[in-house]
N, C-alpha and C positions, 0 to 999 in steps of 0.2 A: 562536467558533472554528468554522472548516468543516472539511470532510473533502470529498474531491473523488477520484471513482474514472470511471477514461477510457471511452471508448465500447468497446464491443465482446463485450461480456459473451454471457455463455450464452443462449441462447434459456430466457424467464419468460415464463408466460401471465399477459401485462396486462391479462387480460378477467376472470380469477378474481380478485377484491379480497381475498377474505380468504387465499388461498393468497399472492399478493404481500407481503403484509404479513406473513405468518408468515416470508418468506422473507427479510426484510431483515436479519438477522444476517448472512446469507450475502453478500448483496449489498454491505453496507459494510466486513463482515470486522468487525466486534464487536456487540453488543445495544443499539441508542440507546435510548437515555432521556430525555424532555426534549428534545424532538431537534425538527426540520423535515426530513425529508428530500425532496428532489427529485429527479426519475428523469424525463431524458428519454426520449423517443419519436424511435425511429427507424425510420418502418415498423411491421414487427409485434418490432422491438427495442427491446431496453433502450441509448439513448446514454449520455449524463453522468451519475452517479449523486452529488450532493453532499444532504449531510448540514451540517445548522448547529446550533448552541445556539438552544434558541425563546430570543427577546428578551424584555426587560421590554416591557411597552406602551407606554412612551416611545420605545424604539428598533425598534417594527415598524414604520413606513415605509424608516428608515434601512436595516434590515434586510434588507427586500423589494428595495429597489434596489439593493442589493450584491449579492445571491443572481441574481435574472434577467438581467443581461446576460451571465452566461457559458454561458447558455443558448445564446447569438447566435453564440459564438465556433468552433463547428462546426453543422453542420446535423441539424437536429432538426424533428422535425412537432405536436410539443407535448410537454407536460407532465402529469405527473402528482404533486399534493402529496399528503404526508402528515404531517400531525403528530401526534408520541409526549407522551403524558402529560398531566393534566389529569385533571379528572373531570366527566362530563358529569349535569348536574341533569335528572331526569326530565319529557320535553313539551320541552325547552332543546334549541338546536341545540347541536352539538360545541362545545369550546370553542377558543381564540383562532379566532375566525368572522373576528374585524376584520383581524389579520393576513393568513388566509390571503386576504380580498379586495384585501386590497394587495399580496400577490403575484400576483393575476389580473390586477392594473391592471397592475404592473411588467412581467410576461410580454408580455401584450399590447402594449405600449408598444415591445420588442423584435418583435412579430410573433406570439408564439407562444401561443396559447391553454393552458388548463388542463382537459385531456382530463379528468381525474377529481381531487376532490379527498374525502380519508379525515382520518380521524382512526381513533384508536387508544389506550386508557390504556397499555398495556405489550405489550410482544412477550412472551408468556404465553399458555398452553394456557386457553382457557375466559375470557381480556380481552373486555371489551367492543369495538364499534368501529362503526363507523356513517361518513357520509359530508356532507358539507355543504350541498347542491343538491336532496336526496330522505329525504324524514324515513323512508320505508320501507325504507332502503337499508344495513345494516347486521346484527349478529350476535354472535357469540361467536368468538375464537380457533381456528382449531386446534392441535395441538400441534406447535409450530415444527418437532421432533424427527420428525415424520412427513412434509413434505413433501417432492415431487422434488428441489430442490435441496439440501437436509438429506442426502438419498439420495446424491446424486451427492455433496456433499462428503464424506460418511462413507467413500463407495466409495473416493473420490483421496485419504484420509487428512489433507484439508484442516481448518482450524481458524477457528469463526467465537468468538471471544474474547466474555467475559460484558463486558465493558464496554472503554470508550476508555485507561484507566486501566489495565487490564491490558495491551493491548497495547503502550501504551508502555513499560512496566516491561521487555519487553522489551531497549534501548534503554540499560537505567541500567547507569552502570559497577558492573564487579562490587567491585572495591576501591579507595575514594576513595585510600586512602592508596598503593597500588600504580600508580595515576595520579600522586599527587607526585614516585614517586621517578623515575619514566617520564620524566618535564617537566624535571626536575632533570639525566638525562644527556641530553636529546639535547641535540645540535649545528648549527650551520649546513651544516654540510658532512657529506657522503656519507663512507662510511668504505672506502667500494672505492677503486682506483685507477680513472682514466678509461677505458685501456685495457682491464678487464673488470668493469666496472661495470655493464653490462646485465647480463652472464649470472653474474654474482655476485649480484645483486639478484634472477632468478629462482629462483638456488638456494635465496632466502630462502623465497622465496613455495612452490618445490617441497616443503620440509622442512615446512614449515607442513602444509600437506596431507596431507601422509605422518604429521605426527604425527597430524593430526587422526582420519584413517583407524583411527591404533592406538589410538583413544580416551585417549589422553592428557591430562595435567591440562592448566589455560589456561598461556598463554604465562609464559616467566620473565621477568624485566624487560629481560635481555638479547637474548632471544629478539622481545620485543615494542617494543625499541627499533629491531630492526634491518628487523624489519617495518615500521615505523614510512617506516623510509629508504628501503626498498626503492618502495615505495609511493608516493615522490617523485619517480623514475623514468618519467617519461613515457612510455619504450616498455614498461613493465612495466605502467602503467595501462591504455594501448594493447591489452595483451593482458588484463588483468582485467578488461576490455568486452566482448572477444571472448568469453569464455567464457560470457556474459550469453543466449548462443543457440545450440542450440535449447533458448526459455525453462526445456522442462519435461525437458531431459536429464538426466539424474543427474550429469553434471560441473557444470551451473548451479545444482543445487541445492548440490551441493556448496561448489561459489562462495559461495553466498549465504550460508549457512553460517559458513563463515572470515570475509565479513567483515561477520557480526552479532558472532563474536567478538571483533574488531575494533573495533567500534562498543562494545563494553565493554571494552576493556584498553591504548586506546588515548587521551593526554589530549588535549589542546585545543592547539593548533591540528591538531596533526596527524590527531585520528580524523576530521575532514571527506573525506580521500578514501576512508577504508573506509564513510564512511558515504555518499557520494555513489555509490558503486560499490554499495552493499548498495539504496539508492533506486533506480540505472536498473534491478538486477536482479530486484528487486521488478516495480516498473512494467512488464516484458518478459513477467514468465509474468501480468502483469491483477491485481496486486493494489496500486490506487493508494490506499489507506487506508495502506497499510503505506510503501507508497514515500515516501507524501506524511511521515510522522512522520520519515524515517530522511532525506529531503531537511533538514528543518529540522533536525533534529541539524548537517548536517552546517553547514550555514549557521549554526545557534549558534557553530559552534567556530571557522567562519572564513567574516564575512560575505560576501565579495571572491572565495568559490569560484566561480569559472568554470561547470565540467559541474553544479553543485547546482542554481546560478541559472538556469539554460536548463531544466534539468529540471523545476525547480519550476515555471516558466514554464510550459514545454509541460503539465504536469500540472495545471494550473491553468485551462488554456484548453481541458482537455478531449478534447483527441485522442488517437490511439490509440495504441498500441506500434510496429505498423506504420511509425510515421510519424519513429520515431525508431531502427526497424531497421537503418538503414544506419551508423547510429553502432556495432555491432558488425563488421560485414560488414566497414567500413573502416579498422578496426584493425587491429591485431597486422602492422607493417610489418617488423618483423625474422624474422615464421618460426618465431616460438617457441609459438606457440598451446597451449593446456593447458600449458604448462611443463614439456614434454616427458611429462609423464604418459599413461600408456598408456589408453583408452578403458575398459578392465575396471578399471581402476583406484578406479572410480567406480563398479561398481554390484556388486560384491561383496556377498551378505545380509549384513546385521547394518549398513551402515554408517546411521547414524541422519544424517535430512535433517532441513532447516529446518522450523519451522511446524508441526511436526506432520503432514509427508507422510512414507506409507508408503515404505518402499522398493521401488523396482518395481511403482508405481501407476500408475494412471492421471494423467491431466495433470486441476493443479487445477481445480476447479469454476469456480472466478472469475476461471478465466483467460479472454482476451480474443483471439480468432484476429486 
């Protein structure tokens, strides 16, 4: 399994090895373990940042040539590995050595060298860590909790998760059996008439909001069937793009929000567009660890999803939000933008955002200009 987060990140000093490493909770958005993670070079920035499972040793060639060409697929000036976990024997270089030289081979075989490569036992205050190339070259942890980018996420109210497994959980429906009875009433057919059936499908989406605002329980079955419908509505998706920008507004976190609710109260086939919609809006404010989970959600529910497939595409090949900005810009054709909701509507104290940002913070850490 990989993890793939797009170019553009925060300025990290790639010159301090052991602050980089303490940093990569923040970088991936959860704690690896067992991990390989690759951090292109772009300049003096951080480009693609993918994460994979270390392989058994049967599967480090396999391995290494699936991970380096997406290296290729935007422009980078090299690489930097690092692999999590293992224990390294005293006088013994780090360990999977073989691996990481067949990631040098694979990189270069793309063009791009291996600017430095580390190792690491655990993202942990006082872990060992050392580096492949220079037996002198290595230390002890700092504590993750201390670094500038620990800083900057504490500041923006951001959230780097203890493991992969947490952040999924995100994700899981809140009640299997309030998903059957969900599947059980919808229909093929929209319950508006045609004649106002846009702006009967926004009033779904506005009410939602509004409750959400009064902290309200989750949706009723009724309540979340008709979202369900609303949602199939093409100019209403239209405008649930739109709201995706500016990433770090308090109306897009808000967005994001409703439809992580969404992504749990909604069943199969239907939660793929909350959850396609919760993916670009993730990937908009720089967090493709998150997009990239809430993409496959939505591609479990319904392989054949159009915006999930292109999304995961593009996030796969590494590029940046930028690049797929005009997909909000060129929404919202009818005029309805926010759903008529008023601009204060959105940043009122107390209204709790996704992720674990503050309200009225700063923009996340691991967003991506």
């Amino acid at each position: 399994m990989t993890t793939a987060t797009p170019t553009g990140r925060p300025p990290v000093d790639l010159r301090s090895s052991a602050q980089l490493l303490a940093a990569l909770p923040y970088l991936v958005g959860f704690r690896p373990a067992n991990s390989v993670v690759l951090l292109g070079h772009r300049g003096d920035r951080l480009g693609l940042v993918l994460r994979g499972d270390l392989p058994h040793p049967e599967d480090d060639a396999r391995q290494a040539r699936a991970l380096a060409p997406r290296f290729a697929l935007v422009q980078h000036t090299g690489v930097t590995v690092v692999v999590l976990g293992g224990r390294r024997r005293p006088g013994s270089p780090p360990p999977h050595a073989g691996f990481v030289e067949l990631l040098a081979d694979a990189l270069g075989e793309v063009g791009l060298p291996v600017l430095h490569a580390m190792w690491v036992a655990d993202i942990a205050e006082g872990a060992p860590w050392g580096c492949y190339t220079d037996p002198d070259c290595g230390g002890k942890l700092p504590d993750p909790r201390a670094t500038v980018m620990a800083a900057m996420a504490t500041e923006s109210g951001s959230v780097a998760f203890d493991s992969r497994h947490e952040l999924e959980a995100l994700l899981a429906p809140r009640s299997p059996e309030a998903l059957a009875r969900r599947a059980r009433a919808m229909t093929p057919s929209l319950p508006w008439p045609d004649a106002t059936c846009v702006s009967d499908a926004a009033s779904v989406i506005r009410a939602a909001f509004e409750r959400q605002r009064r902290g309200s329980e989750p949706p009723t079955d009724e309540e979340a069937v008709l979202l369900a419908n609303a949602l199939k509505v093409s100019e209403i998706r239209d405008v649930c793009l739109a709201m995706a920008v500016p990433p770090h507004a308090p109306a897009a976190r808000e967005a994001e929000r409703l439809w992580l609710t969404l992504v749990q109260e909604l069943p199969a086939p239907e939660r793929a567009e909350a959850a396609a919609l919760l993916g670009y809006t993730a990937f908009m404010r720089g967090d493709g660890t998150f997009a990239g989970m809430a993409l496959e959600n939505a591609l479990e529910a319904r392989p054949n999803h159009v915006l999930a497939r292109l999304l995961w595409t593009v996030l796969n090949h590494g590029m940046s939000p930028q690049q797929l900005l005009g997909l909000a810009l060129a929404a919202d054709p009818t005029g309805l933008s926010g759903f008529g909701l008023d601009p204060t509507d959105f940043t009122e104290p107390g209204v709790c955002l996704p992720l674990g940002a503050a309200c009225g913070g700063p923009e996340d850490s691991r967003a991506m200009p």
